[in-house]
N, CA and C of each residue as an Amber inpcrd file, in Angstrom:
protein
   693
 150.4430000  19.4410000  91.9570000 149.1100000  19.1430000  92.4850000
 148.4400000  18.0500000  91.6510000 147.8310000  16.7980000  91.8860000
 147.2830000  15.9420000  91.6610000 145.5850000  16.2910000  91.5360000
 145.2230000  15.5020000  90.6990000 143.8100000  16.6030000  90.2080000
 142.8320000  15.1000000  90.7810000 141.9090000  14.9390000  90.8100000
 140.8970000  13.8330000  90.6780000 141.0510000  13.3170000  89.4730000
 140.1630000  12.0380000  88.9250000 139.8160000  11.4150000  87.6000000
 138.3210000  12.1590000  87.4790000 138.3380000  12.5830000  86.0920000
 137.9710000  13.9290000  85.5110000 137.7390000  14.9810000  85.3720000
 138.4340000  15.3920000  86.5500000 138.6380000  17.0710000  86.4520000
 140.1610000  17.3820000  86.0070000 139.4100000  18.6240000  85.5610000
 140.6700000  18.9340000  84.1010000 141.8300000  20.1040000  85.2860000
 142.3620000  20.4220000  84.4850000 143.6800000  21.4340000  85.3180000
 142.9010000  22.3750000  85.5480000 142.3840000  22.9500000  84.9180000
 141.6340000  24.6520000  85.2540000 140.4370000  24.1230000  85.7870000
 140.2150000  23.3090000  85.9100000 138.6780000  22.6740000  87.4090000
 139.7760000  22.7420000  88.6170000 140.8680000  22.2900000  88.0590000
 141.6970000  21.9020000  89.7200000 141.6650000  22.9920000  90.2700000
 142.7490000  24.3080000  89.3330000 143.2100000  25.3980000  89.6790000
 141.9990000  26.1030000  90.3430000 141.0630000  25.9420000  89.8450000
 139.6130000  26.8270000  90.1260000 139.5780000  26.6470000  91.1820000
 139.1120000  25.1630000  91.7150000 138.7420000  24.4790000  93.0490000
 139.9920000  25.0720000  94.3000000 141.0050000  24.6930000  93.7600000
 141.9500000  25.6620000  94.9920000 142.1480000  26.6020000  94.7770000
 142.2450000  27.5990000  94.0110000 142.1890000  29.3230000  94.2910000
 141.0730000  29.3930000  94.7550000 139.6360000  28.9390000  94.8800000
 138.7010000  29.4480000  95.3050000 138.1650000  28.7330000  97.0250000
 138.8840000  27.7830000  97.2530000 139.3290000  27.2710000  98.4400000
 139.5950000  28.5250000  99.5680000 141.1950000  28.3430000  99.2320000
 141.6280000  29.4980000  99.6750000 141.2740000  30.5410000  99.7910000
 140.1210000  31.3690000  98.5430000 139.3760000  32.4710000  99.1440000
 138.4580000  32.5270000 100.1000000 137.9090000  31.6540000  99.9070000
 136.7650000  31.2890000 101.0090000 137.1140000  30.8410000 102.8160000
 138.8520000  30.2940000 102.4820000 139.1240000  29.8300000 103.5840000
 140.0910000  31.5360000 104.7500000 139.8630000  32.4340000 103.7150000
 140.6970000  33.5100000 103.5850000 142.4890000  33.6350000 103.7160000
 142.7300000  33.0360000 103.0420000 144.0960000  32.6360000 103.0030000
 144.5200000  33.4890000 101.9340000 143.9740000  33.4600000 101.2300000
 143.5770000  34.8790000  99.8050000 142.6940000  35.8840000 100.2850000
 143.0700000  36.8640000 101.0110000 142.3780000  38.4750000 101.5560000
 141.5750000  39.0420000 100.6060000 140.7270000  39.9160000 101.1020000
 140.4040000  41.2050000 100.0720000 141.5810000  41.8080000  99.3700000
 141.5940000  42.0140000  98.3400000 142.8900000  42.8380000  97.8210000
 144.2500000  42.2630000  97.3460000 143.7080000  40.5850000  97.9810000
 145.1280000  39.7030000  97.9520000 145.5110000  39.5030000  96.1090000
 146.6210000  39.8890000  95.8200000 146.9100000  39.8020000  94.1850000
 147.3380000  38.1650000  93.8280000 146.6030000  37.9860000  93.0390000
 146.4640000  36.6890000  92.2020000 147.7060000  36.2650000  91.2290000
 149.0720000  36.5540000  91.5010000 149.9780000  36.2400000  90.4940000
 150.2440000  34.9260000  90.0390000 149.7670000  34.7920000  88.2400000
 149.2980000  33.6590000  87.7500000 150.4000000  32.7740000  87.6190000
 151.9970000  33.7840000  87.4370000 153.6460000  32.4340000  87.7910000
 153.6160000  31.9760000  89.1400000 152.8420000  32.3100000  89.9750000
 152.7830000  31.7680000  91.4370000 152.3970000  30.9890000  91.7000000
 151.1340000  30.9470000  91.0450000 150.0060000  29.8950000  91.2280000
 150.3700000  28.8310000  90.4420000 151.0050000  29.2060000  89.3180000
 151.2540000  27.9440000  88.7640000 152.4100000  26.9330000  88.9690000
 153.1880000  27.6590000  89.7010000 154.6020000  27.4640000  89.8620000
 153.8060000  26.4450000  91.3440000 153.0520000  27.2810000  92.1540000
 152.2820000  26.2350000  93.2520000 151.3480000  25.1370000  93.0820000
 150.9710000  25.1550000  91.7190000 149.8960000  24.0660000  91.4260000
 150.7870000  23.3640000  90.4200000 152.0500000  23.5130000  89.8150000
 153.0340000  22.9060000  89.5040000 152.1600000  22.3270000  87.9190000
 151.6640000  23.6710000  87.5270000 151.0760000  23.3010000  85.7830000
 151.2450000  24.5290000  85.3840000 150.8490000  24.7190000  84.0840000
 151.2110000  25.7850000  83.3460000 150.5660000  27.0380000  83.7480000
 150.6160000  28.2390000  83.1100000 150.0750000  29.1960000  83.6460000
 148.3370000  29.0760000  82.7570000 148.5690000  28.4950000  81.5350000
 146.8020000  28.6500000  80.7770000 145.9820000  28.1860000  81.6900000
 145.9820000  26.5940000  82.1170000 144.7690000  26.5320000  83.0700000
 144.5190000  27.2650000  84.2090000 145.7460000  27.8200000  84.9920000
 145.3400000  29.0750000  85.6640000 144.6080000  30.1670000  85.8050000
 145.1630000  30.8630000  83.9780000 144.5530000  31.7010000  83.8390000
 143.0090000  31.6690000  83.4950000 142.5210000  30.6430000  83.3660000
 141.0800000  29.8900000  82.7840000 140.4400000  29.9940000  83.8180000
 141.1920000  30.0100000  85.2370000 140.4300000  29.4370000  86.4850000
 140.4050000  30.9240000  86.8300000 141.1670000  31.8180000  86.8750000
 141.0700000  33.3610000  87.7100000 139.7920000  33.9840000  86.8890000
 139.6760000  33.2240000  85.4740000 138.5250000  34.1960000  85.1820000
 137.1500000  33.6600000  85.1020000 136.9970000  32.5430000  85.4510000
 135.4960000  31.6390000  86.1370000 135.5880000  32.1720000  87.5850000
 136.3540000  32.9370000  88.5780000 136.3410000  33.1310000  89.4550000
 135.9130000  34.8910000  89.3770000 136.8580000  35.5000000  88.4380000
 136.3340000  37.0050000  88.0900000 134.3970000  36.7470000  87.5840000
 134.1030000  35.5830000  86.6090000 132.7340000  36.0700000  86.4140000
 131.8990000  35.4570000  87.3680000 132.2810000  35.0830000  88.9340000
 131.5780000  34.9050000  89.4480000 131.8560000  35.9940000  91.0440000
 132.7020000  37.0920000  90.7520000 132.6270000  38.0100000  91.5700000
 133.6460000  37.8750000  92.5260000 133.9940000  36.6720000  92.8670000
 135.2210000  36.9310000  93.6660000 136.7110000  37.1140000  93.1980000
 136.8340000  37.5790000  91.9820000 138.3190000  38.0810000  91.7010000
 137.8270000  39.2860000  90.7850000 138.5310000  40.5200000  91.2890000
 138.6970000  41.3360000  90.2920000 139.7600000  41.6940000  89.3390000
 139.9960000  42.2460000  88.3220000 140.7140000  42.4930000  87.4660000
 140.9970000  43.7870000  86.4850000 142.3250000  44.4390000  86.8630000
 142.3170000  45.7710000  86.6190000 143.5170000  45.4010000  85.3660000
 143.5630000  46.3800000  84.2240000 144.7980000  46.5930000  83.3910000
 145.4400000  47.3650000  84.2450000 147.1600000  46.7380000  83.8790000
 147.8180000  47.0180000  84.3630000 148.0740000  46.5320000  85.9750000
 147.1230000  45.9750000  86.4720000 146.8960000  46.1580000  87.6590000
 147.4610000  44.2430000  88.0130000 146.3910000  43.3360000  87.7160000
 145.9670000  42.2010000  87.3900000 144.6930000  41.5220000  88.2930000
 145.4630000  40.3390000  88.3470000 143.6590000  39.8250000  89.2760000
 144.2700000  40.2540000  90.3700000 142.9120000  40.5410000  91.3860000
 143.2710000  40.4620000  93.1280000 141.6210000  40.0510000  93.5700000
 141.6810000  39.6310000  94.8430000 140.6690000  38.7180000  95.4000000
 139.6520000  40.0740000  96.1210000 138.4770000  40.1900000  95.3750000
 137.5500000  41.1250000  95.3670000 137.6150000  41.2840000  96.9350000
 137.0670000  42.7380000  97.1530000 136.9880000  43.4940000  98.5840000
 135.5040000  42.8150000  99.0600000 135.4150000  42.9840000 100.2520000
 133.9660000  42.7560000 100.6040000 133.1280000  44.1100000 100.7500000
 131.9570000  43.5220000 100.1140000 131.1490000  44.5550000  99.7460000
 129.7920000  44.4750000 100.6210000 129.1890000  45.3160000 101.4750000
 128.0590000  44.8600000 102.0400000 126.4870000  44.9280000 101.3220000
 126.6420000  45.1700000  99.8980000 125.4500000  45.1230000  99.0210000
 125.9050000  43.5240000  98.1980000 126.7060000  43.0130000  98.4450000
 127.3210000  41.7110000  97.7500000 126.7710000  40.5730000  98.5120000
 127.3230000  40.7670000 100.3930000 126.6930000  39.7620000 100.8680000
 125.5460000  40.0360000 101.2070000 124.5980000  40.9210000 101.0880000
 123.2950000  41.1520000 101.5190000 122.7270000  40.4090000 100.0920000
 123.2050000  40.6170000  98.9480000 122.5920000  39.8000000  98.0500000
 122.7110000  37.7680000  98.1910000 123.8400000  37.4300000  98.0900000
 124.7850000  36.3510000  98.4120000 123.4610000  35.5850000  99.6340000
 123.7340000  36.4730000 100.5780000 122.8210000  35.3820000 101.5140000
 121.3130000  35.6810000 100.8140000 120.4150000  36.8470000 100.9210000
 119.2070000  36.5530000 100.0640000 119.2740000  35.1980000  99.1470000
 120.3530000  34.6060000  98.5240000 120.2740000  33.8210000  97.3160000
 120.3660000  32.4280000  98.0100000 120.7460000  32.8840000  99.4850000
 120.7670000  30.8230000 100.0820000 119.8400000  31.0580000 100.6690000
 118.9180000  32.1750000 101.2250000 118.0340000  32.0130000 101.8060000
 116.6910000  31.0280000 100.7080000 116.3930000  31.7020000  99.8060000
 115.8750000  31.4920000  98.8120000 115.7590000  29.9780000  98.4730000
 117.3160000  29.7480000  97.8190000 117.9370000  28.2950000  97.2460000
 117.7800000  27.2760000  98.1780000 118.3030000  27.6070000  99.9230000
 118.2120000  26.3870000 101.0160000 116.7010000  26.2070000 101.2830000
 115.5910000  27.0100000 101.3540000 114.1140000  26.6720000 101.4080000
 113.7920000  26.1830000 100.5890000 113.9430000  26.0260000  98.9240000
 113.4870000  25.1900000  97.9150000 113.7440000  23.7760000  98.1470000
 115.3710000  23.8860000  98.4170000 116.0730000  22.6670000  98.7610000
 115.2340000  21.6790000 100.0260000 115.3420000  22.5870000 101.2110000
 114.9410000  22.3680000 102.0850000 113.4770000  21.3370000 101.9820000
 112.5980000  21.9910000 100.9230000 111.3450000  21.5830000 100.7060000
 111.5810000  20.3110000  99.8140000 112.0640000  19.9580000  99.1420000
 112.3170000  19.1360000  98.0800000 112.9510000  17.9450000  98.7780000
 113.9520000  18.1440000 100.1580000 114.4480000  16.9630000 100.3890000
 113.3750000  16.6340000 101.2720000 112.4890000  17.6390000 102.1400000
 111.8000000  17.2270000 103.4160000 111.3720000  15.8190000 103.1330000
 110.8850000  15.0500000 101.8030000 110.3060000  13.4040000 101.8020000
 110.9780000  12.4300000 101.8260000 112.2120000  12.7290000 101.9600000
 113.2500000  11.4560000 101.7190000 114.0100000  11.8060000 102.8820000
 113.7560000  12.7620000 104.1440000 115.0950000  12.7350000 105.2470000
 114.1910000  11.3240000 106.0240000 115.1420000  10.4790000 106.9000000
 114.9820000   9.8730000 107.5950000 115.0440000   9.8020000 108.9760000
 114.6450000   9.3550000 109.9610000 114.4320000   9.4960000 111.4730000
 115.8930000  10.1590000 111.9780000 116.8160000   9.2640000 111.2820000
 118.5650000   9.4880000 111.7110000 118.7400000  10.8470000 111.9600000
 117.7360000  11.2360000 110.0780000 118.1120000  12.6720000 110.0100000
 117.8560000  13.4350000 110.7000000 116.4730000  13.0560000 111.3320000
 115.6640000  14.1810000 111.7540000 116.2810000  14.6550000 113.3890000
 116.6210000  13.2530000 113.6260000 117.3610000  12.8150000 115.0640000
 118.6730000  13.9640000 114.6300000 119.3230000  13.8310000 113.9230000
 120.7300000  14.2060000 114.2610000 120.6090000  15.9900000 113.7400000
 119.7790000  16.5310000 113.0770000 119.0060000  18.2910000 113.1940000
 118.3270000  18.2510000 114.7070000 118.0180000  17.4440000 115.5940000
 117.6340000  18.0710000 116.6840000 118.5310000  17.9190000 117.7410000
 119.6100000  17.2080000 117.3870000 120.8750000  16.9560000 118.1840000
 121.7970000  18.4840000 117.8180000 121.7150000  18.8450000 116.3980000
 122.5130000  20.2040000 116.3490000 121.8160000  21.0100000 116.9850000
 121.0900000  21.0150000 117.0520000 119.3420000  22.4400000 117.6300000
 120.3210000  22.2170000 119.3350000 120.4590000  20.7600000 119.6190000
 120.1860000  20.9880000 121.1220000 121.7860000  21.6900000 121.4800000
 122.5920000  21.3070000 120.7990000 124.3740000  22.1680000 120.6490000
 123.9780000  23.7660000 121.1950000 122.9080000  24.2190000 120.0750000
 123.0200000  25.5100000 120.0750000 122.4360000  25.8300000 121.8650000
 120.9210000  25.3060000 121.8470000 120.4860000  25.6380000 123.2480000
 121.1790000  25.6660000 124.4740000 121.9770000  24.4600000 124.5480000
 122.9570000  24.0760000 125.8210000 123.6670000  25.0900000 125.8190000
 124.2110000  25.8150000 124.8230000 125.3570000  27.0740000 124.8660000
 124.5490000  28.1330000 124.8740000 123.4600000  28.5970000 124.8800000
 123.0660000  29.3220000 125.2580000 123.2650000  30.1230000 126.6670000
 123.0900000  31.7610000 127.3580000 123.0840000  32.6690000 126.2560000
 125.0200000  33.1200000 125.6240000 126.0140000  32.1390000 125.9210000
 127.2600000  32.0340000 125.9780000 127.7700000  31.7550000 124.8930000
 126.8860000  31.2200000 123.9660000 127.8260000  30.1970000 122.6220000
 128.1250000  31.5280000 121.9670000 129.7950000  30.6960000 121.3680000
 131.0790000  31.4380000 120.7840000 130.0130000  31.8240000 118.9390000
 129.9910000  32.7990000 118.7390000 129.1170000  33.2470000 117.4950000
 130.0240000  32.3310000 116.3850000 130.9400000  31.8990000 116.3690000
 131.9170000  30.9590000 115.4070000 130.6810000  29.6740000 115.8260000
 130.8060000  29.0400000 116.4480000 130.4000000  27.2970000 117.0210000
 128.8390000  27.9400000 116.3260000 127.7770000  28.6070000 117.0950000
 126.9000000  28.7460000 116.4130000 126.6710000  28.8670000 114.6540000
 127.5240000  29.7470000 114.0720000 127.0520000  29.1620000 112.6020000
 127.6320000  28.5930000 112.2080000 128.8240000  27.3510000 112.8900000
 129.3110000  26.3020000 112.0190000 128.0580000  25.1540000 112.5930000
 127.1990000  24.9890000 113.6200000 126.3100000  24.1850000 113.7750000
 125.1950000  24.6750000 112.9430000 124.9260000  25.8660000 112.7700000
 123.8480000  25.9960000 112.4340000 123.5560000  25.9300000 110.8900000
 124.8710000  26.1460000 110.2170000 124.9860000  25.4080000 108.7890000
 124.9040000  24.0490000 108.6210000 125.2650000  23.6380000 109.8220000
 125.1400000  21.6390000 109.3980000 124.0470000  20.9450000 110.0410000
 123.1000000  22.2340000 111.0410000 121.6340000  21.7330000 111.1070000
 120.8830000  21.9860000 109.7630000 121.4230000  23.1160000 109.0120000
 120.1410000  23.3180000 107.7940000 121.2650000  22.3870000 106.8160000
 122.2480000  21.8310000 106.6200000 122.6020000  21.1790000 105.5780000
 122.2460000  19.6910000 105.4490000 121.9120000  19.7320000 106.9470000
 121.2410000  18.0540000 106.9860000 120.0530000  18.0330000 106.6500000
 118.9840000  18.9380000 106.5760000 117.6940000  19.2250000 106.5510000
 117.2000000  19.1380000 104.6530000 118.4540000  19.8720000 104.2260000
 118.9720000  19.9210000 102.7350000 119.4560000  19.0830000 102.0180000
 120.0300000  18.3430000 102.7380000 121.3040000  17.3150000 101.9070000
 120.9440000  16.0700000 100.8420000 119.7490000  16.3010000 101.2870000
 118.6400000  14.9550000 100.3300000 118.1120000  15.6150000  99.2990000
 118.1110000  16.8310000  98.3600000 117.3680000  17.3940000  97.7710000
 117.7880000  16.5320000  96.9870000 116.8050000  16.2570000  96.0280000
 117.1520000  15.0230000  94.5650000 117.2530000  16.0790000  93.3700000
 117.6830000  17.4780000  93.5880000 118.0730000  18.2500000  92.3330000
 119.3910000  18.6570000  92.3780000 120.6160000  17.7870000  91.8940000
 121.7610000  18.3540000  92.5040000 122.4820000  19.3880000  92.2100000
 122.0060000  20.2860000  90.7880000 121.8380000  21.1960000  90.1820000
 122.2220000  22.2370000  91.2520000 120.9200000  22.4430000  92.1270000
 120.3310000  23.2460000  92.8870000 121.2470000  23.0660000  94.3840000
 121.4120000  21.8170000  94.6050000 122.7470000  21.8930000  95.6910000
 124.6660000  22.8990000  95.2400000 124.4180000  22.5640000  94.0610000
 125.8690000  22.9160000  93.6300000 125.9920000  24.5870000  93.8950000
 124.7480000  25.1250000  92.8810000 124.3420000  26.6030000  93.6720000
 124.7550000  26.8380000  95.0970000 124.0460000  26.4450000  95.5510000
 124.3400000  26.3270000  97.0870000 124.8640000  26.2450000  97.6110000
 126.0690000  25.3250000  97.5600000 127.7320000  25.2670000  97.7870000
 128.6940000  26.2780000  97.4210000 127.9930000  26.7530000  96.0830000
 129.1400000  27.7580000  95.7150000 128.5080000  29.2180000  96.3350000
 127.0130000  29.5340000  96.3970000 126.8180000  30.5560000  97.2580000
 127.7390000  30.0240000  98.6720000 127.7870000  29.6200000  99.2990000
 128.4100000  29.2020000 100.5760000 129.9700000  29.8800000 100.1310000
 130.5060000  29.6970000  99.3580000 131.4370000  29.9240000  98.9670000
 132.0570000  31.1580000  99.1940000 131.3090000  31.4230000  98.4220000
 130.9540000  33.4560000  97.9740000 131.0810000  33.7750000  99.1010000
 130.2690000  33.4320000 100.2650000 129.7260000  34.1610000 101.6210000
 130.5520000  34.0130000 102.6840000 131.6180000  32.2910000 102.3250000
 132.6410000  32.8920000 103.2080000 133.5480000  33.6000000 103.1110000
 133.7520000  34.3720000 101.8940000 134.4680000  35.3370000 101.5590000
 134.0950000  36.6620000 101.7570000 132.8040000  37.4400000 101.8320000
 132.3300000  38.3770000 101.9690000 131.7650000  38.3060000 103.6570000
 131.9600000  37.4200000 104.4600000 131.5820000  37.7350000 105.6950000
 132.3830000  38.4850000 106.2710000 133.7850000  38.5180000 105.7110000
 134.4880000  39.5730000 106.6180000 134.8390000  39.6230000 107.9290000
 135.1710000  40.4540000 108.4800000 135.9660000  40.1090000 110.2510000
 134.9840000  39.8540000 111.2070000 133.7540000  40.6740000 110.7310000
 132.5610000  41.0240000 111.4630000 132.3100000  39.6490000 112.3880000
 132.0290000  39.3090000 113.4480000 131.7070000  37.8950000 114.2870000
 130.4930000  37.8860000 114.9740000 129.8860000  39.1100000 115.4650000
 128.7240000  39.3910000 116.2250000 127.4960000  38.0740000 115.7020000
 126.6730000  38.3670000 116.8680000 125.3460000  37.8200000 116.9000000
 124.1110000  38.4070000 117.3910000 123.2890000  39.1900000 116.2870000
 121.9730000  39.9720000 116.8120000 121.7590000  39.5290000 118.2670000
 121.5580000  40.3480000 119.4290000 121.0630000  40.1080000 120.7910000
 120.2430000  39.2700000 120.6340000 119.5230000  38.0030000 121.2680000
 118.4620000  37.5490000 121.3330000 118.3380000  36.3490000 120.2730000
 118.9540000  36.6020000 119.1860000 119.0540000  36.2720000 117.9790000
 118.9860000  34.4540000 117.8850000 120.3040000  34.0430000 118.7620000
 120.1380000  32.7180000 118.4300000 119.4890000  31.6930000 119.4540000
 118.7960000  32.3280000 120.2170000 117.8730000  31.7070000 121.0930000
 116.1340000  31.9370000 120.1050000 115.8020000  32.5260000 119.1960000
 115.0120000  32.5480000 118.3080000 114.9740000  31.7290000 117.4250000
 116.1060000  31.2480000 116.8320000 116.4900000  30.4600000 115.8770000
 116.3280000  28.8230000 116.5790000 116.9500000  28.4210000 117.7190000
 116.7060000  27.8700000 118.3730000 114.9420000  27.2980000 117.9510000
 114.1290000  28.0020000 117.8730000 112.6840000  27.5460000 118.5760000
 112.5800000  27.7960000 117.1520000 112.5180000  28.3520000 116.3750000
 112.2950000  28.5470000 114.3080000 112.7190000  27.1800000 114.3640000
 114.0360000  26.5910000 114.2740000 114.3920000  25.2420000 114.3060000
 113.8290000  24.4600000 114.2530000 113.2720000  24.3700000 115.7610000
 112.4120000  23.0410000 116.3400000 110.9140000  23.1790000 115.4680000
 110.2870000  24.0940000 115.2560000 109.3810000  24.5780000 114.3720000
 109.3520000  23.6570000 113.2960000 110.5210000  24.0990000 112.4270000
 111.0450000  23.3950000 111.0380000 111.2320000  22.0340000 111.2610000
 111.9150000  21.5040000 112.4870000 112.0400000  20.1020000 112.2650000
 110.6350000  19.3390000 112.1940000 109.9060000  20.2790000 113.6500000
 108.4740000  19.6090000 114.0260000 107.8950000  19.2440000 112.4210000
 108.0400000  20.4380000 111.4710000 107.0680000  19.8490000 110.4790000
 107.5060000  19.1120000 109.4640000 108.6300000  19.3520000 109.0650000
 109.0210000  17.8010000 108.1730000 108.8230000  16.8100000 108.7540000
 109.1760000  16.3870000 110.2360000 108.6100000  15.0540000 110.9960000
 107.0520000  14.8390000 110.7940000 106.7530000  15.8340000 111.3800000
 104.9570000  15.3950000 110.7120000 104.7450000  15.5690000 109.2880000
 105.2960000  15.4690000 108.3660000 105.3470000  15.0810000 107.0930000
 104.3540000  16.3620000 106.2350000 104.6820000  17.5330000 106.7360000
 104.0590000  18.9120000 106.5260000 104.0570000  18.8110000 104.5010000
 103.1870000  19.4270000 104.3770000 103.5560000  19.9110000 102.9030000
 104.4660000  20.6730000 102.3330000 105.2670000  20.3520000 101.2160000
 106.5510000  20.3900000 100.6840000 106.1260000  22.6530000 100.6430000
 105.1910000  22.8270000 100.1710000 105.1860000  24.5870000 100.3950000
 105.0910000  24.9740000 101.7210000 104.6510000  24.1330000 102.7440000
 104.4820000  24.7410000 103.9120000 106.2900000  24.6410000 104.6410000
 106.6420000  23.7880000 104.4230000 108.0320000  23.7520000 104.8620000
 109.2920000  24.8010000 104.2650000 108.7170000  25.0170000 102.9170000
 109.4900000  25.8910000 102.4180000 109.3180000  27.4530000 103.0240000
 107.4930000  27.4500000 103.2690000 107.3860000  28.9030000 104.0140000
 108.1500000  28.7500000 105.0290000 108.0670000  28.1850000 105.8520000
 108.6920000  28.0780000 107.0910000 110.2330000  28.4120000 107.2040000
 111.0610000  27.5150000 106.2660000 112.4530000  27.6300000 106.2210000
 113.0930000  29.2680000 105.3830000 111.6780000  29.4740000 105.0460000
 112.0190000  31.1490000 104.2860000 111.6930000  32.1040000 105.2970000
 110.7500000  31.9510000 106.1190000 110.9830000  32.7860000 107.3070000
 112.0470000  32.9470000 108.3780000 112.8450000  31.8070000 108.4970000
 113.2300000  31.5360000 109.3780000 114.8050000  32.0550000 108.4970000
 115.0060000  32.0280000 107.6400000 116.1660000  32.4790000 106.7880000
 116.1500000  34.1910000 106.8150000 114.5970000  34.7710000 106.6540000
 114.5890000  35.7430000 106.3130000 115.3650000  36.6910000 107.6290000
 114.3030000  36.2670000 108.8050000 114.7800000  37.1560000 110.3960000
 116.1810000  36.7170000 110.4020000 116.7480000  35.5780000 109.9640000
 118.3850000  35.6010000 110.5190000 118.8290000  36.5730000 109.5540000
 118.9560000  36.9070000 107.8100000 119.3600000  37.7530000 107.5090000
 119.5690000  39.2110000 108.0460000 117.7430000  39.4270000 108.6070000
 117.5670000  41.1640000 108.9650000 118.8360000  41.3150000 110.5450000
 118.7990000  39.8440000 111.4160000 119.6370000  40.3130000 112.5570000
 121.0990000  40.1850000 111.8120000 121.2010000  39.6860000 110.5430000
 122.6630000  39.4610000 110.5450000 123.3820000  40.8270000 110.2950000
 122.3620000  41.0870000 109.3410000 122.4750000  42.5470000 108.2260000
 122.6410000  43.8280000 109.3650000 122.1830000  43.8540000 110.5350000
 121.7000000  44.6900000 111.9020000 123.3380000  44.9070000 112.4880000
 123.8230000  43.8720000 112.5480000 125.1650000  43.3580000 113.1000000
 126.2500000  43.8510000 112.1060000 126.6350000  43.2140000 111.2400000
 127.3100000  43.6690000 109.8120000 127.3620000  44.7470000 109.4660000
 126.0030000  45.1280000 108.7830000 125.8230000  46.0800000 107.8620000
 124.6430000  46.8850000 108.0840000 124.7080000  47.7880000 109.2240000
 123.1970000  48.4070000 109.4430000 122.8250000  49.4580000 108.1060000
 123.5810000  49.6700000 107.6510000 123.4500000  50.4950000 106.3320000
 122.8380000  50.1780000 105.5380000 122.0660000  48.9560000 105.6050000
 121.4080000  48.1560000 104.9370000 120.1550000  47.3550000 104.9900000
 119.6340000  47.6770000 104.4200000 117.8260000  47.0330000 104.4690000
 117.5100000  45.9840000 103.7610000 117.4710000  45.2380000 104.6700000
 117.3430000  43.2720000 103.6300000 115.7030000  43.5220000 103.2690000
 115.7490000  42.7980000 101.9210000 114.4890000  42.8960000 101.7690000
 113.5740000  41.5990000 102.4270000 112.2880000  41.8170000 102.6600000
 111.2670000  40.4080000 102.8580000 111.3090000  39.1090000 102.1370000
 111.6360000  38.5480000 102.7320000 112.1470000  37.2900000 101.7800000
 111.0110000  35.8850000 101.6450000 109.9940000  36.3570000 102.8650000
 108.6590000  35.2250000 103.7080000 107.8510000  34.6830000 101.9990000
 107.4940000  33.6880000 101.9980000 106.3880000  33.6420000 100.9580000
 104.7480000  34.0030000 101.4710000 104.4540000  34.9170000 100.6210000
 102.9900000  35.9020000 101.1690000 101.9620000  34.4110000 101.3040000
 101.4470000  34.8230000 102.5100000 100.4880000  33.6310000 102.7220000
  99.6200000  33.1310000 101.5200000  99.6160000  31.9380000 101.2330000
  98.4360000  31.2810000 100.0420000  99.6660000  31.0810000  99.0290000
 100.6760000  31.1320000  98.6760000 101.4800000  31.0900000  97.8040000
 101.8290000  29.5890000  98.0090000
């Protein structure tokens, strides 16, 4: 495996074992054998082993004696946290890029908005949140803290690993989102204030969690995520 210019072997190894989890090619439960990986990434086993355990302290590999690594189970108190944390992270973001998106941008978030509507009440619950991640990633993609994007990517990460088989879409659900959308775009176009956009994109994060969590994981009570008015 050929690495980029400056990333080291255990950035490489990291970047594709954690690929693959996310892409689920590596299961819940799937065992991590470190002569495998290395024998497949065609380097030694140390930077390997460097990479299974930046991946153990970030929750998606576990590790038993005797046992070794295997690619953590999905847990529904994991992704109920996981998304709380992009809900959160993509509204900051969200708010921070709203002054620098441009018409293109704003044009090409109401071109994804209109994807979703046209498929309405029919769209495949797959097509909906691969559009509906690259309507809020365009909305995002300008944040000038890139810190705070990287978070964000790697929550993404996490979450496609803990979404699990589950595919549903709360009844009603993405015809709501739909009009939250147009909401959100309306006010970055009118050049809304950087907290008012963030309320907005935190509400609109929050109700998709409670229908996601409804669908998934009814066992589970997302908490309020809205910023209390005046904040």
């Amino acid at each position: 495996m050929s690495t980029p210019a400056g990333e080291s072997k255990s950035q490489a190894a990291y970047r594709w074992i954690r690929e693959r989890i996310a892409a689920g090619v590596y299961g819940p439960g799937y065992r991590l054998v470190l002569s495998s990986l290395a024998s497949d990434l065609s380097m030694s086993v140390v930077p390997v082993r460097e990479a299974v355990r930046a991946l153990t302290a970030e929750g998606l590999v576990t590790f038993e004696r005797n046992v070794g690594a295997r690619v953590a189970h999905v847990d529904g108190s994991q992704y109920r946290f996981t998304m709380q944390a992009i809900c959160m992270l993509e509204s900051a973001a969200t708010a921070l890029a709203a002054p620098f998106l441009t018409a293109d941008d704003i044009a090409r978030a109401r071109r994804l908005n209109d994807v979703v509507r046209r498929g309405l009440p029919d769209l495949d619950p797959r097509v909906f949140r691969e559009v509906n991640q690259a309507l809020h990633g365009t909305l995002y993609a300008k944040c000038p803290n890139p810190r705070l994007l990287d978070i964000i990517r790697g929550e993404w990460v996490r979450l496609g690993h803990l979404r699990g088989s589950a595919s549903g879409i709360a009844p009603g659900r993405a015809a709501e989102a739909v009009e939250e959308h147009e909401a959100l775009i309306d006010l970055i176009a009118g050049g809304a204030a950087p907290d008012e956009v963030e309320r907005a994109a935190r509400r609109h994060r929050s109700a998709s969690l409670t229908a996601d969590l409804a669908v998934r994981h009814p066992e589970l009570n997302p908490c309020d995520l809205s910023l209390p008015e005046g904040a």
